[in-house]
PASEBA-1860 file (N, C-alpha, C; in nm, 3 decimals):
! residues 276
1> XXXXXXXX> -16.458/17.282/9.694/-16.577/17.258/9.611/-16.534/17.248/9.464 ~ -16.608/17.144/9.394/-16.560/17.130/9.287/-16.651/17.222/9.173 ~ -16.558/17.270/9.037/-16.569/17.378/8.971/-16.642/17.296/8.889 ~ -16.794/17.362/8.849/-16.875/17.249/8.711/-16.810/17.296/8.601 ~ -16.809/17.196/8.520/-16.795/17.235/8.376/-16.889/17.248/8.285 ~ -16.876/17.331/8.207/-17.014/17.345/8.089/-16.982/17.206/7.998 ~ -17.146/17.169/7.952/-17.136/17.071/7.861/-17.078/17.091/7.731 ~ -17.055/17.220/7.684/-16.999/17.262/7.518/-16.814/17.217/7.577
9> XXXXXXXX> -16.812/17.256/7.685/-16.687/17.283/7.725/-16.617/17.154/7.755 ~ -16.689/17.039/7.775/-16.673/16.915/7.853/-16.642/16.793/7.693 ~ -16.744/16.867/7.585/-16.742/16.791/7.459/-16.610/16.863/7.375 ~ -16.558/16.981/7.384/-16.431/16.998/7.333/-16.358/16.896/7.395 ~ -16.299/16.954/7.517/-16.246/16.878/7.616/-16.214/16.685/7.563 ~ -16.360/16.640/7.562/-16.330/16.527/7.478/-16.326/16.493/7.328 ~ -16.319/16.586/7.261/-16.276/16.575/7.117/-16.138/16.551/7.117 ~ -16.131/16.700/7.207/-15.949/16.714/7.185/-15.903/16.557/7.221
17> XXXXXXXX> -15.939/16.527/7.329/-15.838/16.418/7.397/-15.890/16.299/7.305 ~ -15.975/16.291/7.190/-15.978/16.179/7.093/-15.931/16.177/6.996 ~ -15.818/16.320/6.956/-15.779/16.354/6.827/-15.679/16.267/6.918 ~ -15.627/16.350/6.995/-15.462/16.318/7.057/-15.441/16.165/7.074 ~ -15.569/16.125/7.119/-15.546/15.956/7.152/-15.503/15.874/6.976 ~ -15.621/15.938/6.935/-15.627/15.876/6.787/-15.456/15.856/6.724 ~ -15.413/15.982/6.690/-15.290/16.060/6.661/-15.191/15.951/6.708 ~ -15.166/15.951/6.860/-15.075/15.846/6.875/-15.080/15.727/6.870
25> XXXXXXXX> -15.217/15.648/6.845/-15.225/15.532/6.824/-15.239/15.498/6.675 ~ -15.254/15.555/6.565/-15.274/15.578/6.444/-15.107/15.484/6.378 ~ -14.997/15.510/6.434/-14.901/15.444/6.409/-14.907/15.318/6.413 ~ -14.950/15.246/6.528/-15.001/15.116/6.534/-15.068/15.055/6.478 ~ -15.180/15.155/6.450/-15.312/15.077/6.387/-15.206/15.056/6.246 ~ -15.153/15.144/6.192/-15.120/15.157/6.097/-15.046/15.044/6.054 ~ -14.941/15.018/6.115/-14.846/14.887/6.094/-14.974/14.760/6.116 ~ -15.007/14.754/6.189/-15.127/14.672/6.204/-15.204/14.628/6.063
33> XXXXXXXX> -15.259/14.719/6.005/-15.314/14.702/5.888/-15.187/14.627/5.728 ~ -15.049/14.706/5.754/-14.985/14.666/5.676/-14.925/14.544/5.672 ~ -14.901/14.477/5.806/-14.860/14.296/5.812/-14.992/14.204/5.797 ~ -15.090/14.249/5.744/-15.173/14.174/5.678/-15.196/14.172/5.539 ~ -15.124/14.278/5.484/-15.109/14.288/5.319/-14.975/14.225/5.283 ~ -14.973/14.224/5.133/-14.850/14.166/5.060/-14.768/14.277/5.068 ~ -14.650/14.248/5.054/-14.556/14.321/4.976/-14.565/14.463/4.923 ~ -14.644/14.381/4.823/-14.640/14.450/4.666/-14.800/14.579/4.710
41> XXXXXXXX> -14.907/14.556/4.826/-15.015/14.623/4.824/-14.955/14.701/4.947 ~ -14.871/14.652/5.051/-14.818/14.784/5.130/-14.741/14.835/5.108 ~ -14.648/14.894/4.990/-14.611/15.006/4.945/-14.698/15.103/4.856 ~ -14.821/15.044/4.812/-14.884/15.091/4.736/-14.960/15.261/4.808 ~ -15.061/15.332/4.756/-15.121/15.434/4.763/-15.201/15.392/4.891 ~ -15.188/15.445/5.006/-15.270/15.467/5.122/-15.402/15.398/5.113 ~ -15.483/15.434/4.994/-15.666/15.444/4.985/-15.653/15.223/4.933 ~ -15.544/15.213/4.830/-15.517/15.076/4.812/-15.497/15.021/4.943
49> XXXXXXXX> -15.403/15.025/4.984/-15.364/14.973/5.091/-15.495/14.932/5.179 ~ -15.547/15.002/5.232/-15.707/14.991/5.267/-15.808/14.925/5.199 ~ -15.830/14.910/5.070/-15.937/14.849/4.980/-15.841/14.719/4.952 ~ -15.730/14.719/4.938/-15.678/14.567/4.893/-15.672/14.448/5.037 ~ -15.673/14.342/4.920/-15.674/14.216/5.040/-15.591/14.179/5.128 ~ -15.682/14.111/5.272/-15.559/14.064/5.382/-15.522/13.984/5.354 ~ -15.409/13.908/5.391/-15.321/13.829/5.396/-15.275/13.772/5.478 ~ -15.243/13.674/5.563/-15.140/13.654/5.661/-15.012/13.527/5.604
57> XXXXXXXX> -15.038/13.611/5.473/-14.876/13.550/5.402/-14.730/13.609/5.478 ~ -14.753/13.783/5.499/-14.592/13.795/5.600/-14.606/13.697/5.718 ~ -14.711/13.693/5.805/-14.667/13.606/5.949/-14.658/13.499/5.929 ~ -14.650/13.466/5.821/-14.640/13.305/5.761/-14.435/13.321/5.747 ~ -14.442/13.370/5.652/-14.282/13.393/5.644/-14.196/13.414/5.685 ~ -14.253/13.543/5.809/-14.183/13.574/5.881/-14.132/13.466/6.012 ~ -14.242/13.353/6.013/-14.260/13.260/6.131/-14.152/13.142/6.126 ~ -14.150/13.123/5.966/-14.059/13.017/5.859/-13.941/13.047/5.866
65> XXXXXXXX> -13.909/13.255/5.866/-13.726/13.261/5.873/-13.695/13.299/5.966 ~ -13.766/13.311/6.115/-13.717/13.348/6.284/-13.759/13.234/6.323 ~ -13.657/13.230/6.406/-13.684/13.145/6.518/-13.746/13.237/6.646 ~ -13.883/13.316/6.637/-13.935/13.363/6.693/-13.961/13.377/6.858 ~ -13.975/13.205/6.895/-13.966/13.190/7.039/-13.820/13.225/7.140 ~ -13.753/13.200/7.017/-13.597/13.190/7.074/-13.596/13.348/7.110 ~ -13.618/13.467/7.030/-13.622/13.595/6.996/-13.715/13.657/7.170 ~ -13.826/13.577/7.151/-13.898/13.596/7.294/-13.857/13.548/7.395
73> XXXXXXXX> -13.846/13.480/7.423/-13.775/13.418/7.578/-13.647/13.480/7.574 ~ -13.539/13.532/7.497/-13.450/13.605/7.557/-13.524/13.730/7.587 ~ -13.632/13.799/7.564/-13.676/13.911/7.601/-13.756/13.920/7.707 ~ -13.730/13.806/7.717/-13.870/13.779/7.848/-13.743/13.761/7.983 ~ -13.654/13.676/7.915/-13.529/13.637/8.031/-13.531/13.791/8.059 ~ -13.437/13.871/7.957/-13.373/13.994/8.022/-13.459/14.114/8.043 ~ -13.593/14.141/8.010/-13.625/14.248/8.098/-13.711/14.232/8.281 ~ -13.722/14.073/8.249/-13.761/13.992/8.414/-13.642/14.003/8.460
81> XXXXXXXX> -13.497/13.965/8.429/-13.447/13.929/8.464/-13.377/14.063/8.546 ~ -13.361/14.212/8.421/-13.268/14.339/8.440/-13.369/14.338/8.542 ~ -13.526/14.382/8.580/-13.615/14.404/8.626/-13.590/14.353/8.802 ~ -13.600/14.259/8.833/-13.533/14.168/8.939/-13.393/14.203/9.025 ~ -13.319/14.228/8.948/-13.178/14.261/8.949/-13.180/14.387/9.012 ~ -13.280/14.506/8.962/-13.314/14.670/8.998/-13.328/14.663/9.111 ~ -13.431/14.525/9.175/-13.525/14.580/9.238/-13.412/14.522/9.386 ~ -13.360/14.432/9.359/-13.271/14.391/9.452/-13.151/14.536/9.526
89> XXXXXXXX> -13.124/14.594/9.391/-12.987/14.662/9.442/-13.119/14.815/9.495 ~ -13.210/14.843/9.378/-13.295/14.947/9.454/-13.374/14.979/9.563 ~ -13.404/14.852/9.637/-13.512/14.874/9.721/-13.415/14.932/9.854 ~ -13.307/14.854/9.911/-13.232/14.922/10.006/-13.184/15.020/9.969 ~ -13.130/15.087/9.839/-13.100/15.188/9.832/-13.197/15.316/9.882 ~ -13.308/15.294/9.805/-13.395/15.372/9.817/-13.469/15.369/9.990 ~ -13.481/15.285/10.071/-13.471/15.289/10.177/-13.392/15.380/10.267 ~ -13.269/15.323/10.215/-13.193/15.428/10.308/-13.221/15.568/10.254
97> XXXXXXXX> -13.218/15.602/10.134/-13.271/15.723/10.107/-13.332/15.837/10.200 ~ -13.485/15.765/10.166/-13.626/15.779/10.220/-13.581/15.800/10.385 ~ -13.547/15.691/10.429/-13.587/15.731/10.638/-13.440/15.705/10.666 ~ -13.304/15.725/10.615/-13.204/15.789/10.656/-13.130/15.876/10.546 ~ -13.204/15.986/10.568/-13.150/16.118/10.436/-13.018/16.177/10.478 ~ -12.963/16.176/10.397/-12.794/16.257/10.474/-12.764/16.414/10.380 ~ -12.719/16.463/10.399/-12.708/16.588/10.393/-12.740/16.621/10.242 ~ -12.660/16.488/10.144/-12.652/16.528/9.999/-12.736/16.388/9.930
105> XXXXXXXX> -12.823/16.353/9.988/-12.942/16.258/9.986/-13.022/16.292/9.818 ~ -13.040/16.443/9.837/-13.127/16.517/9.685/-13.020/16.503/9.544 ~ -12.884/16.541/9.627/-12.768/16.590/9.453/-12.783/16.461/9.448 ~ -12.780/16.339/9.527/-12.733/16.185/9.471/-12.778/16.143/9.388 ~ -12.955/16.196/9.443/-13.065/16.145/9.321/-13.063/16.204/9.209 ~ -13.029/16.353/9.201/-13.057/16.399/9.100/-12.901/16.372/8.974 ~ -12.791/16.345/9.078/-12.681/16.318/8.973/-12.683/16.185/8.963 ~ -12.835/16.064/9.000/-12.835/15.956/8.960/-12.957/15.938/8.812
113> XXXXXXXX> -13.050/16.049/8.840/-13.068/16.059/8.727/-13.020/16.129/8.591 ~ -12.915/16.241/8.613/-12.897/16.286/8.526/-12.836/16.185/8.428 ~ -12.755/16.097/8.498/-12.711/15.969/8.353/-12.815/15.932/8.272 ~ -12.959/15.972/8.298/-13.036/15.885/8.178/-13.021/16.001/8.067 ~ -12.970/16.130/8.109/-12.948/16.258/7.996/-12.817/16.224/7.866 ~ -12.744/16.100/7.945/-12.630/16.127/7.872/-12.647/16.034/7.777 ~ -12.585/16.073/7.621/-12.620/15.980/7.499/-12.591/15.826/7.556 ~ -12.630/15.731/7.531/-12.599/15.567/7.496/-12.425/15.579/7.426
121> XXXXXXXX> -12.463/15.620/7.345/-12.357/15.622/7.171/-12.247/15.657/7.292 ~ -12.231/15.791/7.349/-12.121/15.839/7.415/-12.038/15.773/7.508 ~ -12.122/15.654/7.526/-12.031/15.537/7.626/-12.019/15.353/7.545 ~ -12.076/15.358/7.434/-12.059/15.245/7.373/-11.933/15.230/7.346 ~ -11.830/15.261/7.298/-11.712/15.217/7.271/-11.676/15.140/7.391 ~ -11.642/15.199/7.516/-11.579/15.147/7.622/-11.648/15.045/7.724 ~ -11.789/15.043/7.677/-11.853/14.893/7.726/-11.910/14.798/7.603 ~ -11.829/14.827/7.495/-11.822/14.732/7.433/-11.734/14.644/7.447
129> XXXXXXXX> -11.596/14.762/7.481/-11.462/14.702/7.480/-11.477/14.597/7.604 ~ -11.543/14.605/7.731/-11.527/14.598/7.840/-11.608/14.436/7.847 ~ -11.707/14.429/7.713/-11.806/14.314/7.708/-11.707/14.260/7.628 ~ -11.597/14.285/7.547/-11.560/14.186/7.484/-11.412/14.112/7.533 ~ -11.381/14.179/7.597/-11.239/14.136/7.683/-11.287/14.047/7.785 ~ -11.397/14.069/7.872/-11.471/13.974/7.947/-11.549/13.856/7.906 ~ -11.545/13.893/7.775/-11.635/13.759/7.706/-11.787/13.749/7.739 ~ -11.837/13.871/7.736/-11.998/13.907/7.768/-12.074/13.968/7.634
137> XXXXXXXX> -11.990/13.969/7.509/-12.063/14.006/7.385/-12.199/13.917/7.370 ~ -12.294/13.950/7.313/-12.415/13.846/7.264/-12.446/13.754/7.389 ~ -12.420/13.812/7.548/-12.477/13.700/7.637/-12.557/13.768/7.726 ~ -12.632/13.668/7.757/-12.768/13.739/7.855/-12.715/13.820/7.958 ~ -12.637/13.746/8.030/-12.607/13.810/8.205/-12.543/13.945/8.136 ~ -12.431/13.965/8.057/-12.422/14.085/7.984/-12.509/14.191/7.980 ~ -12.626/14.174/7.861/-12.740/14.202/7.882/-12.824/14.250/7.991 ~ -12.840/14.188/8.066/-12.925/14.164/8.207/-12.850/14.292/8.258
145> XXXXXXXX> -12.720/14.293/8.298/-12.642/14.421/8.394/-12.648/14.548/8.321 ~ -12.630/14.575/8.178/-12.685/14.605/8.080/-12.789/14.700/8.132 ~ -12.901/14.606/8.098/-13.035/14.721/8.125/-13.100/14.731/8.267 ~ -12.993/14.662/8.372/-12.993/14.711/8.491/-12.986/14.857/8.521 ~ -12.826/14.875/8.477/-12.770/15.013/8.487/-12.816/15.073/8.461 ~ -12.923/15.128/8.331/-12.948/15.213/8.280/-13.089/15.249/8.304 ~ -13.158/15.154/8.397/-13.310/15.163/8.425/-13.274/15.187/8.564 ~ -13.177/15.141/8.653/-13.184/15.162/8.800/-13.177/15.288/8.830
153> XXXXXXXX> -13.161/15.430/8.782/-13.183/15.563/8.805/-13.317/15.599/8.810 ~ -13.368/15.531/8.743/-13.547/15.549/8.740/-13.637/15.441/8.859 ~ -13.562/15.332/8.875/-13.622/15.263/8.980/-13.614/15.302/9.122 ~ -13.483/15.353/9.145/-13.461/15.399/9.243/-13.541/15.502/9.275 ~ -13.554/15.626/9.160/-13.629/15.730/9.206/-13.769/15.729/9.265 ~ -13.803/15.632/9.163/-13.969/15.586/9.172/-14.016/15.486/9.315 ~ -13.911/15.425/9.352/-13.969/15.376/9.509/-13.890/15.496/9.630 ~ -13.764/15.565/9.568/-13.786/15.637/9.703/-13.879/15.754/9.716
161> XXXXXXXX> -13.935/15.794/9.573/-14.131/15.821/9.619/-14.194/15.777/9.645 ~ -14.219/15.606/9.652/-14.329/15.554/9.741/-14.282/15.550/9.858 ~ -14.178/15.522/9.883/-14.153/15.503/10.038/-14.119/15.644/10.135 ~ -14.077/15.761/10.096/-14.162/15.861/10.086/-14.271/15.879/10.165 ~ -14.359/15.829/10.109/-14.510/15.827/10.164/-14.552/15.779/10.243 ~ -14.484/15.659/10.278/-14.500/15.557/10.458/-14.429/15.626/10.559 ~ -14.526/15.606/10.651/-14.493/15.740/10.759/-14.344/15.673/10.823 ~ -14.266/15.693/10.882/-14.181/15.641/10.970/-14.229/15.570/11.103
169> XXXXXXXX> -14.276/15.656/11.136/-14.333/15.607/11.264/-14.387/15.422/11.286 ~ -14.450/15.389/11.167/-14.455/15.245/11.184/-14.355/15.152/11.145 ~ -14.236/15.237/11.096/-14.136/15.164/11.116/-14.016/15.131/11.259 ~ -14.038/15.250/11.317/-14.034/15.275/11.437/-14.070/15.163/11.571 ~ -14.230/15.162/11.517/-14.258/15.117/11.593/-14.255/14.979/11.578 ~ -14.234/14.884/11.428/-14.180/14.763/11.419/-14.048/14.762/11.489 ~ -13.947/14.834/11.489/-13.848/14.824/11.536/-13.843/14.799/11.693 ~ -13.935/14.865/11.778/-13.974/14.866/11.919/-14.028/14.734/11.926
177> XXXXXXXX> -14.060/14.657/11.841/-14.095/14.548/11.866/-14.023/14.429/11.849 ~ -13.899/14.471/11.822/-13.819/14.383/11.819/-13.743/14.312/11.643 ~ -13.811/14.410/11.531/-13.766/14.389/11.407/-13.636/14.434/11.400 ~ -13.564/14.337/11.322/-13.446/14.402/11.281/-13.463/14.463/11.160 ~ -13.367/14.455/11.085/-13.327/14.553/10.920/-13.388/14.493/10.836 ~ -13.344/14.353/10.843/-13.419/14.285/10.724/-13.542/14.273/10.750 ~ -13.615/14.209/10.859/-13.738/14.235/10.880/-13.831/14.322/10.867 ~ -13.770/14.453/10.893/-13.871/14.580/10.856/-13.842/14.621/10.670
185> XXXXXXXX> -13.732/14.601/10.631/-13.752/14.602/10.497/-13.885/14.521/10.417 ~ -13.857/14.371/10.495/-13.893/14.249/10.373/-14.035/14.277/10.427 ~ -14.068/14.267/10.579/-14.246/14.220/10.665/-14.283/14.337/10.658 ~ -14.267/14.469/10.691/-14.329/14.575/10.725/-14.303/14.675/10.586 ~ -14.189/14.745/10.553/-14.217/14.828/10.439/-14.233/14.794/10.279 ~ -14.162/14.643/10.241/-14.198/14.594/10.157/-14.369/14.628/10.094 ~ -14.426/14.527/10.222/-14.574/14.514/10.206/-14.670/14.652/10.149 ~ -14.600/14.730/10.217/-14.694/14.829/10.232/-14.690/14.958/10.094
193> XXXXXXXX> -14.606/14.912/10.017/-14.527/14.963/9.894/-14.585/14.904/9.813 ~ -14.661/14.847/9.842/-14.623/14.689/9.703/-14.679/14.758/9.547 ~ -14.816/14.861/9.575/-14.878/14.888/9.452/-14.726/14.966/9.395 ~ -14.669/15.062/9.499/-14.576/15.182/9.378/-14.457/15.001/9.339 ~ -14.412/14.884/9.464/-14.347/14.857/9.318/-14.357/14.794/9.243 ~ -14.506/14.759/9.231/-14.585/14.682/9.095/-14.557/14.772/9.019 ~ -14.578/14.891/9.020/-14.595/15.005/8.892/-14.461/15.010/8.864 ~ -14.365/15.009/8.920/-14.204/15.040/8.925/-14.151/14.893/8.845
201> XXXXXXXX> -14.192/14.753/8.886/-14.162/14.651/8.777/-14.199/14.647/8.646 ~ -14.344/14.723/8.652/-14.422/14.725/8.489/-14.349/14.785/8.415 ~ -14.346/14.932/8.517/-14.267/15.019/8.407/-14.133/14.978/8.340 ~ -14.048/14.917/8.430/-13.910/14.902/8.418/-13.934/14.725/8.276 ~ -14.015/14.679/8.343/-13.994/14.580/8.214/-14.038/14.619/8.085 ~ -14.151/14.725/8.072/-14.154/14.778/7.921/-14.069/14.848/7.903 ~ -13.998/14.952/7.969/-13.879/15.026/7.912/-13.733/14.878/7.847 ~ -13.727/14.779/7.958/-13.570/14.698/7.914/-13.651/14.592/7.788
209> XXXXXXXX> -13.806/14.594/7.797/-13.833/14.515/7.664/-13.782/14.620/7.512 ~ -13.883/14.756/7.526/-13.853/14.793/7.444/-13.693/14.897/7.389 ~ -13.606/14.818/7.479/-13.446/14.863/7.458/-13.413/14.820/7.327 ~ -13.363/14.942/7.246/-13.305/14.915/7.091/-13.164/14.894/7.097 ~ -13.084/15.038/7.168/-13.006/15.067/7.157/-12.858/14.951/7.154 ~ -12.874/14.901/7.267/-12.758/14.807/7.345/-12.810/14.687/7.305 ~ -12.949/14.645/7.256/-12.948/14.508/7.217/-12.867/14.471/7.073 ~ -12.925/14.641/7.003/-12.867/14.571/6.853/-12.709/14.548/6.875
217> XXXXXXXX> -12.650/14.633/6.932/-12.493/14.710/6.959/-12.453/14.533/6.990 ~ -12.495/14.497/7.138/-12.388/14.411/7.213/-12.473/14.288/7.168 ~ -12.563/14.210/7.088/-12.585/14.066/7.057/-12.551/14.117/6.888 ~ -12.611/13.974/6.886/-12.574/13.913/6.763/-12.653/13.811/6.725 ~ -12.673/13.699/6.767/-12.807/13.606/6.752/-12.811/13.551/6.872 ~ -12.713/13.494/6.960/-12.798/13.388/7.084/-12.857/13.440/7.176 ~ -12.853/13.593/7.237/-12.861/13.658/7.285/-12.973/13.744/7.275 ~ -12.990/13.806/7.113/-13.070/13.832/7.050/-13.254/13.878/7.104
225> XXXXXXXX> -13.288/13.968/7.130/-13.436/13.999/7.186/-13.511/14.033/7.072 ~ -13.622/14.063/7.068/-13.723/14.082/6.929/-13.646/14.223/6.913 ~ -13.608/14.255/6.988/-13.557/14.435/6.866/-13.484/14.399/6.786 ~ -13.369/14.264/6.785/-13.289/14.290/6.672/-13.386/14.196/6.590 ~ -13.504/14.132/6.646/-13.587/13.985/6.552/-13.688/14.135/6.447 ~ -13.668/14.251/6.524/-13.752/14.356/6.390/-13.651/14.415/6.342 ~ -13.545/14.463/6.395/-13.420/14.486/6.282/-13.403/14.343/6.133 ~ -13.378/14.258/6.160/-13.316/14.216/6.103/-13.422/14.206/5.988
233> XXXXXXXX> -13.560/14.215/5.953/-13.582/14.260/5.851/-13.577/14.391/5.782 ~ -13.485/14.447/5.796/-13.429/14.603/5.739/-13.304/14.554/5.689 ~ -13.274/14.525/5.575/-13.177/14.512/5.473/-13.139/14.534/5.406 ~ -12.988/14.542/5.327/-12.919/14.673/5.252/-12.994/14.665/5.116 ~ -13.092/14.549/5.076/-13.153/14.494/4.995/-13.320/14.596/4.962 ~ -13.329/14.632/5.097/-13.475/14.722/5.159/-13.496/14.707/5.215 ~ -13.647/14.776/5.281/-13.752/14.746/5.393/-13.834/14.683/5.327 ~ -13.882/14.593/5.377/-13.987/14.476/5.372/-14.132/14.491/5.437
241> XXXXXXXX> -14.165/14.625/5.391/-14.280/14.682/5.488/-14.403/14.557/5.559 ~ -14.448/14.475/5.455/-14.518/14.399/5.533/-14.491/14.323/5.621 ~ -14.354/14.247/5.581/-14.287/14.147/5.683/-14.230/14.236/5.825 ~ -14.188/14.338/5.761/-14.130/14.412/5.941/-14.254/14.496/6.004 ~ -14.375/14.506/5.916/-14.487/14.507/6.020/-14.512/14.417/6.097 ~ -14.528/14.309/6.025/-14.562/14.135/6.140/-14.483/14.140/6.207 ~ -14.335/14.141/6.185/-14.235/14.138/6.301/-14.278/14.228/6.416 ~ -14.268/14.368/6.380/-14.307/14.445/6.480/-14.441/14.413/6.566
249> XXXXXXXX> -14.568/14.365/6.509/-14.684/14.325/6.570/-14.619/14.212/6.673 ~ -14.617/14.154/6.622/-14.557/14.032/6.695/-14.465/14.041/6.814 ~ -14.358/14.145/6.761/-14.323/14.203/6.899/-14.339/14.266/7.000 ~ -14.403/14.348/6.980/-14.492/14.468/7.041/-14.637/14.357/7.154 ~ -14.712/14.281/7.098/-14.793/14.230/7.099/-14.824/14.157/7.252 ~ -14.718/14.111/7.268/-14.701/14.065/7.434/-14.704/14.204/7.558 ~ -14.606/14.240/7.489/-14.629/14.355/7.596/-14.735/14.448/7.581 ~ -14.809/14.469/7.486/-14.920/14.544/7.482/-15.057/14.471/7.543
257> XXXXXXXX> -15.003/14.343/7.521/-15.143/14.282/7.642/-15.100/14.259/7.768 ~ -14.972/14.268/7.800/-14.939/14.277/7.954/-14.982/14.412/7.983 ~ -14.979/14.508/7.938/-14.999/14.648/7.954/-15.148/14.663/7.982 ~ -15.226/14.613/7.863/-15.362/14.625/7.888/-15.422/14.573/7.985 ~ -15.366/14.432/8.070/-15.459/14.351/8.199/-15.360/14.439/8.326 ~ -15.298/14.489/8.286/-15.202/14.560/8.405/-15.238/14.727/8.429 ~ -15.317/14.747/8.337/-15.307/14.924/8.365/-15.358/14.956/8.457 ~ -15.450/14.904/8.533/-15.547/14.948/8.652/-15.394/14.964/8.777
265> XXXXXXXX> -15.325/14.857/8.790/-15.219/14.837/8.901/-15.100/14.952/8.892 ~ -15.083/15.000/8.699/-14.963/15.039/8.695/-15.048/15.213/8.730 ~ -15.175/15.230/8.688/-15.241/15.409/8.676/-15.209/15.369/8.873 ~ -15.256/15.273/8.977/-15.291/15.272/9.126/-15.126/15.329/9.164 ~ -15.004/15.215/9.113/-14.885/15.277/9.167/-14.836/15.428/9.126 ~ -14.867/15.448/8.995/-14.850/15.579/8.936/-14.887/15.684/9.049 ~ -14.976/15.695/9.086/-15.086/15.767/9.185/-15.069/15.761/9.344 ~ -14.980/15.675/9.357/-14.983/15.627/9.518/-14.912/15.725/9.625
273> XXXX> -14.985/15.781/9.655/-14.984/15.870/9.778/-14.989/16.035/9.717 ~ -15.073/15.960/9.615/-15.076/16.143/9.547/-15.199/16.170/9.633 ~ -15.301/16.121/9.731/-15.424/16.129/9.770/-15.399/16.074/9.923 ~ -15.441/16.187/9.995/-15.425/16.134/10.130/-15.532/16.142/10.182
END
């Protein structure tokens, strides 16, 4: 039976959770407001900044010295692309996982996630060296294996909890019917997964979109994703607050409306088999 809540108790309850929402979205709004001012009015005093005029002189400029599309479609290539790549090497992994567990099935996972604990920085030297002797500096497929590696600890984990949740038994009993391996992967458990790995692609493409680390490190321009297209207005010259707001809007901007027509699918996989 469910516990009522008092109405005094129900209107804290939602205050709080409108400070907190506010709070973290307040950064956004914030840059938001400043790539519509000049220059010269977004460094100014907060209350200015607010009372002075918009502009869309930075997205003008900023549009004039990026080659913007170029900046997007490599970001679109490599987190579809790392994304794809996961799901290929993760889904059998995580299979076998799930409905053939072997003795040290738990340490695997857990010493497959502990690599997301270990610094970036602490292994850059030696896959830099490793991208440049191979001739993979500033190139996509680089890239692509890139933010494979470093997202497939989390992909993996996240479908061998959905799969997890599908009983065996109807795999079983596809098998009695004459399925082989690939068949019960691709026709029978695929299908039946599909919301956790909708949620498992979403997630994994906003994490390899919003990758700083290894984009700035291993490109250079052809290669190049909007993280280094908002770096590169940060110069030994200054910050360019209005122009690397637009940049940032601009970058941010795609994936925040993929996010928004997607949240219903990504909160369903989030959730999937939390309710039986």
């Amino acid at each position: 039976m469910a516990r009522a809540v008092s109405k005094p108790r129900k209107l804290v309850f939602t205050l709080v959770a409108w400070i907190i929402g506010l709070a973290i979205f307040f950064p956004i709004l914030w840059i938001f407001i400043l790539s519509f001012k000049s220059e010269g009015n977004a460094i100014a005093a907060p209350f200015h900044v607010l009372t002075s005029a918009f502009t869309l002189e930075s997205y003008h400029t900023v549009f004039e010295r990026s080659n913007y599309l170029r900046y997007f479609m490599n970001s679109v290539i490599l987190s579809v692309g790392s994304t794809l790549l996961g799901l290929i090497i993760a889904v059998p992994a995580a299979w076998a996982m799930a409905f053939v567990p072997g003795r040290h099935t738990k340490d695997v996972l857990l010493w497959m996630l502990s690599t997301k604990m270990l610094p970036p920085v602490g292994v850059l030297v030696p896959i830099y060296l490793i991208f440049r002797d191979m001739g993979l500096l500033d190139s996509r497929i680089g890239l692509v294996f890139v933010l494979t590696m470093i997202n497939l600890p989390i992909i993996i984990w996240m479908l061998y909890t959905y799969f997890r949740e599908i009983p065996g038994e109807i795999l079983e009993a596809a098998r009695m019917d004459g399925a082989g391996l690939k068949e019960e992967v691709l026709y029978v458990l695929t299908p039946m997964a599909i919301p956790g790995i909708a949620s498992t692609v979403l997630l994994n493409i906003i994490l390899a979109w919003n990758e700083a680390f290894w984009t700035l490190n291993l490109t250079a321009a052809k290669a190049a994703p909007l993280t280094q297209f908002i770096a590169s207005y940060s110069s030994p010259e200054g910050l360019f607050y209005a122009k690397l707001s637009a940049a940032s809007i601009m970058a941010i901007a795609p994936i925040l409306i993929m996010g928004w027509f997607s949240q219903k699918q990504l909160v369903r996989g989030l959730t999937f088999g939390a309710v039986k």
